[in-house]
ZAGURO-42930 format. One line per 3 residues: their letters; for each residue y, z, x of N, C-alpha, C. Coordinates in steps of 0.05 Angstrom, whole numbers. Layout:
N
a> Y:Z:X:Y:Z:X:Y:Z:X  ...;
! end
This chain:
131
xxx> -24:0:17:0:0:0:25:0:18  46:-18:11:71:-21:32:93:3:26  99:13:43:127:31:45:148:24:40;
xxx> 154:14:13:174:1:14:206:36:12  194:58:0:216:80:7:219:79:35  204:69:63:203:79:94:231:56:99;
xxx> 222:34:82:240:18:99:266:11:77  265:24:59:290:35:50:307:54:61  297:73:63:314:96:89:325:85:117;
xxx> 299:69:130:308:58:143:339:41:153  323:19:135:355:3:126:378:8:126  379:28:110:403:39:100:415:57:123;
xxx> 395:69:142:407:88:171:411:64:185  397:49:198:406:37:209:428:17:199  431:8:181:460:-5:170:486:10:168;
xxx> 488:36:166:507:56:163:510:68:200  488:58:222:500:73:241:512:38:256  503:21:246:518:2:255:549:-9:242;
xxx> 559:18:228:583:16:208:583:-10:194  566:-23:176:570:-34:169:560:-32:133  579:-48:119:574:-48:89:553:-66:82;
xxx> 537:-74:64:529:-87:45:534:-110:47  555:-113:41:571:-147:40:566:-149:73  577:-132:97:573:-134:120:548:-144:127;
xxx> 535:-140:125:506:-141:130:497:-173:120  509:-171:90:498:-195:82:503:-225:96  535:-221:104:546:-242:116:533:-245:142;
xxx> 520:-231:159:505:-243:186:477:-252:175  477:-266:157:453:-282:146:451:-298:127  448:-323:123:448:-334:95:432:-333:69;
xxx> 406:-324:92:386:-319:72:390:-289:54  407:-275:66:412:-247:53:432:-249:39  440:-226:5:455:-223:-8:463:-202:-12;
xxx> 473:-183:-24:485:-164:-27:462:-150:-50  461:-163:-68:443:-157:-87:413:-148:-76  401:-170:-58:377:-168:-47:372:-138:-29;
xxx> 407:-142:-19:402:-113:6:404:-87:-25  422:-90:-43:426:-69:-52:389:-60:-66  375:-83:-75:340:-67:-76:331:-63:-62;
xxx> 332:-73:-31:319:-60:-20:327:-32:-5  346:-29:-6:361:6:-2:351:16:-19  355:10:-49:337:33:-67:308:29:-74;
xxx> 294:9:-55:270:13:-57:255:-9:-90  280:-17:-96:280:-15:-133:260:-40:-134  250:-52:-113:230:-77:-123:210:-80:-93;
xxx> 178:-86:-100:160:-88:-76:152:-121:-72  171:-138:-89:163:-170:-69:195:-180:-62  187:-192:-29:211:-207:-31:199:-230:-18;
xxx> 217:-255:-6:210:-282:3:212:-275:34  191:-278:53:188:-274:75:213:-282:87  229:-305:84:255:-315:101:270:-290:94;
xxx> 276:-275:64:284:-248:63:295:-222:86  259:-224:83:250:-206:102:254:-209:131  250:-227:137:260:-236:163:284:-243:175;
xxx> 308:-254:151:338:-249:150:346:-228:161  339:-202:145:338:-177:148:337:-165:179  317:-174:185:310:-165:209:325:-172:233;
xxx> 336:-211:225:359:-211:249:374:-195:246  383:-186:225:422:-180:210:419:-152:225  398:-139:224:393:-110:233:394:-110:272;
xxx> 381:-131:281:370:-133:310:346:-121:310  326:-122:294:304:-115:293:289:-136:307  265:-134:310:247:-152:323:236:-174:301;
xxx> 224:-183:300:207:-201:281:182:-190:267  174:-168:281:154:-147:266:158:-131:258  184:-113:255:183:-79:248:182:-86:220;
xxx> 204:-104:208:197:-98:170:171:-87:165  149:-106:175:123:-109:181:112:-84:179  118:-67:204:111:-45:215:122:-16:195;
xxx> 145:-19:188:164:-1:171:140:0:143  137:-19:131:118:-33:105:93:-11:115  81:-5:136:53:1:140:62:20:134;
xxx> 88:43:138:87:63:151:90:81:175  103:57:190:107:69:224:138:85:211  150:93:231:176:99:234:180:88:266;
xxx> 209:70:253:221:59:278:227:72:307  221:51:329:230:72:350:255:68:349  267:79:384:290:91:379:304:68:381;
xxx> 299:44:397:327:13:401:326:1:376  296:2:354:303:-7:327:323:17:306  319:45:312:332:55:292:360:64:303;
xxx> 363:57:328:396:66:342:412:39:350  396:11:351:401:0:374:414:0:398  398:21:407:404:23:442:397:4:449;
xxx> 378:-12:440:371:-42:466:400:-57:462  425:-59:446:447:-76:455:456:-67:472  463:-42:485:480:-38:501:447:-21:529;
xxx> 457:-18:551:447:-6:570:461:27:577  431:36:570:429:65:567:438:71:592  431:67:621:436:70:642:460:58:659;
xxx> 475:64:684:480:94:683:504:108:656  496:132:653:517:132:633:540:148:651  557:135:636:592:146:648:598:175:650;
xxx> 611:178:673:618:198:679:652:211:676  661:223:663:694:229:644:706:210:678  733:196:675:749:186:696:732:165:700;
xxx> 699:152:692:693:121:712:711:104:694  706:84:708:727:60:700:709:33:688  693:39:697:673:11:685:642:31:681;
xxx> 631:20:660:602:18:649:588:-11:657  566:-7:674:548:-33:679:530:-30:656  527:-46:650:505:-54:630:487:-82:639;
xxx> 460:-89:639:447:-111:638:455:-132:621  475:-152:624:480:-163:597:468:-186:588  454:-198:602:428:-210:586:409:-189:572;
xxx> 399:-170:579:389:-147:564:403:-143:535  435:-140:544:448:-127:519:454:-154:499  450:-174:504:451:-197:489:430:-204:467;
xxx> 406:-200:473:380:-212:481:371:-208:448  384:-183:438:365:-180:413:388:-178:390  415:-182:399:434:-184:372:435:-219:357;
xxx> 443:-211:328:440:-233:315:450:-257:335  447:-283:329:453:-304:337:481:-311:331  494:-307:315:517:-305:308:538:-294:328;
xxx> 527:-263:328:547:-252:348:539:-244:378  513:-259:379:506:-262:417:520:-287:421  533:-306:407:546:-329:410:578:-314:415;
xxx> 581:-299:400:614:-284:396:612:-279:428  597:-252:430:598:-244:450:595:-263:481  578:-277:487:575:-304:495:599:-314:507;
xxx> 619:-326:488:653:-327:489:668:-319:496  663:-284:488:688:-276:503:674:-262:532  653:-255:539:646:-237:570:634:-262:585;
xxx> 633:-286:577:626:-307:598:648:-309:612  669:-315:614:691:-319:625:688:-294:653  691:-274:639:701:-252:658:669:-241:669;
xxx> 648:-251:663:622:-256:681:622:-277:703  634:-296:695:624:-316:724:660:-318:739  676:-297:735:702:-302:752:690:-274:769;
xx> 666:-264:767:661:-244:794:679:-218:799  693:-217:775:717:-196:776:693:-169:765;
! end
């Protein structure tokens, strides 16, 4: 039987720690609506259309399996339910540093396509001038 309350909670933490609304969410996907996200936050229906479900999963930075996994019953780890995999955990700043290194093909690697393109735009520049 699928979890569809696990990956309701889910959802909804992870959509709320990435400050984002409903409509927010909806717009980094075509396949997603506002309507669709608002059932599956309350859980209120157990079929959807796999492109759905997998919309979902970019708009979040999830992998291509956790819906999957959420549905069995897992609880997400921590880069699906925090996404720490966009940014690099290591080293963390110390009060007064001046720059944070991050891996940024790492921190690229698993945000929607949309905004690894944004991002793309604006830190290419100031990646290959070596500054």
């Amino acid at each position: 039987m699928d979890d569809w309350d696990n990956l309701a909670r889910t959802v909804r933490r992870r959509r709320t720690d990435l400050g984002l609304t409903q409509a927010d969410l909806a717009a980094r996907d075509s396949q997603l609506s506002v309507a669709t996200l608002r059932r599956i936050e309350a859980a209120a229906a157990t079929s959807y259309r796999d492109l759905q479900l997998a919309a979902l999963a970019r708009a979040l930075g999830w992998t291509s399996d956790t819906v999957e996994r959420l549905l069995a019953g897992e609880q997400p780890g921590p880069d699906e339910d925090t996404g720490d995999s966009l940014v690099a955990a290591e080293p963390t700043p110390e009060p007064g540093d001046d720059e944070i290194e991050i891996d940024y093909n790492s921190a690229v690697a698993n945000m929607p396509e949309e905004v690894r393109q944004a991002v793309i735009r604006i830190v290419r520049p100031y990646l290959d001038s070596g500054a």
